[in-house]
N, C-alpha and C positions, 0 to 999 in steps of 0.2 A: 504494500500500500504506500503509493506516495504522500507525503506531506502536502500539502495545498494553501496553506493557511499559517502565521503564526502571528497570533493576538498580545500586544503587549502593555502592559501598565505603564505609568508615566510617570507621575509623582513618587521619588524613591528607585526608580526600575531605571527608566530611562532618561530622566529628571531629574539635573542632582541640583533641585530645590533648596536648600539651605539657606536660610536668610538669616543672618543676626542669629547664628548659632541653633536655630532651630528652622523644621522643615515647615513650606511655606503656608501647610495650612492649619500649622500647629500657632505658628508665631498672626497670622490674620485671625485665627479662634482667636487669640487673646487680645490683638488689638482689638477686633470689634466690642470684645465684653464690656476692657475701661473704653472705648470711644462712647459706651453708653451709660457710663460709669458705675459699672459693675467691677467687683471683682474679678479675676482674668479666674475663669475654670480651672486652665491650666489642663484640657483636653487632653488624654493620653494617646499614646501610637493607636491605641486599640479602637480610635475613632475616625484613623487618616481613609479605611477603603470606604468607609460607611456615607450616605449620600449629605451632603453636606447641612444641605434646607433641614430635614431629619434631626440630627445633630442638634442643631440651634434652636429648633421646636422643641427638644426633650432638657436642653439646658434654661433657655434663653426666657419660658414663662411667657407673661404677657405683652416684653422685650422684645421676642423671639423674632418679629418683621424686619426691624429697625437694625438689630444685630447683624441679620442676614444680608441688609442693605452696608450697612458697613461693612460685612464680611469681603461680600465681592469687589464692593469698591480696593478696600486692600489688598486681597489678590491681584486685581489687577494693574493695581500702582507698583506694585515686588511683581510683575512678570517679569519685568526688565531686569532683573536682579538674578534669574535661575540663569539656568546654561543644561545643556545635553551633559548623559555621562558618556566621558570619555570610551569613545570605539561604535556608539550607536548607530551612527549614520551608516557606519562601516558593516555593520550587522544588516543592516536594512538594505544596504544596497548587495551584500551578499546574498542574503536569502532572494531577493530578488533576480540576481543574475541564475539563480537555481529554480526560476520559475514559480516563486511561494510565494505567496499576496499577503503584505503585511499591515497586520492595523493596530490601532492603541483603542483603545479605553480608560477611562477614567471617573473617578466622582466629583471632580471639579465639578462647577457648573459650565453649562453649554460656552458662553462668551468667554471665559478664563480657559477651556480646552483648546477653543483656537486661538485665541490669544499666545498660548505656549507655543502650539504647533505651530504658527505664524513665525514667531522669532525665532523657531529652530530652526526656520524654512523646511520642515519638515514634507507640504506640498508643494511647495513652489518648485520644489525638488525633484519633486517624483520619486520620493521615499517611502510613504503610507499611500495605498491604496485606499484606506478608508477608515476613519475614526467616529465616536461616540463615546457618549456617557451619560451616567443615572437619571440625568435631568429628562434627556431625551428618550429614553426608553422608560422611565418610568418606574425603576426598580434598583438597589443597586445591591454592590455582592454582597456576600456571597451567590445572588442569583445572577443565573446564566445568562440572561437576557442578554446584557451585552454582545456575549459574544453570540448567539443565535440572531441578533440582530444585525451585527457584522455580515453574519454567513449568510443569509435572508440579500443583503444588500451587495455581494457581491455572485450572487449564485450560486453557492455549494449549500449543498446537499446536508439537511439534519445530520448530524454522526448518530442520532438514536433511531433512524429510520430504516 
């Protein structure tokens, strides 16, 4: 069976997000919290795959809008701030020259995934054949959606069919 596909995560995986000593959406949880002058949660790793809006509704209380509006906004003010990990593009363009379609996903929100992909040139490139994330499908991981949403949009075939 040939390989066809390899799906890959962003933040952490491919993204070496770091800002100000912590990863970017560890360090914009806690600005948004005091930008609404809360104290910062101090969000653990164990909340980075989880859909972000989510997140802020289970901390944020009756907050939880306003935060979220903050949230993005600082993510998107620190895109400028990440960078690829070292060898990605290189991965990307190999699997491709091997005829494998490669895509990302992510729990960003919709405008901060292409935001990143944007500054990676990630498409201008001709690197990812196709991305998405939780916003857009509506669900995020541990479910598959992502990636059956991927395979859906590039034409292959369920693997559970």
């Amino acid at each position: 069976m040939k390989l066809s596909l390899v799906v890959f995560d962003m933040s952490g995986t491919t993204v070496d997000d770091v800002v100000d000593g912590l990863p970017l959406v560890l360090k914009c949880y806690d600005d948004a919290f005091e930008n609404m002058g809360l104290l910062s949660v101090r969000c653990s790793y164990d909340q980075r795959g989880r859909d972000k809006k989510a997140v802020i509704n289970e901390f944020g209380g009756s907050k939880a809008s306003a935060i979220y509006d903050s949230f993005v906004d600082s993510l998107l003010k620190n895109v400028a701030r990440i960078r690829e990990i070292e060898g990605t593009s290189g991965v990307f363009s190999e699997l491709h020259s091997n005829n494998v379609l490669v895509a990302a996903g992510s729990g960003f929100p919709s405008d901060v995934s292409k935001a990143i992909i944007d500054k990676l040139g990630w498409e201008k490139n001709g690197l990812l054949d196709y991305w998405t994330c939780s916003e857009n499908v509506g669900k995020s991981r541990p479910d598959p959606i992502m990636i059956h949403s991927i395979m859906k949009h590039l034409n292959l075939k369920d693997p559970l069919s």
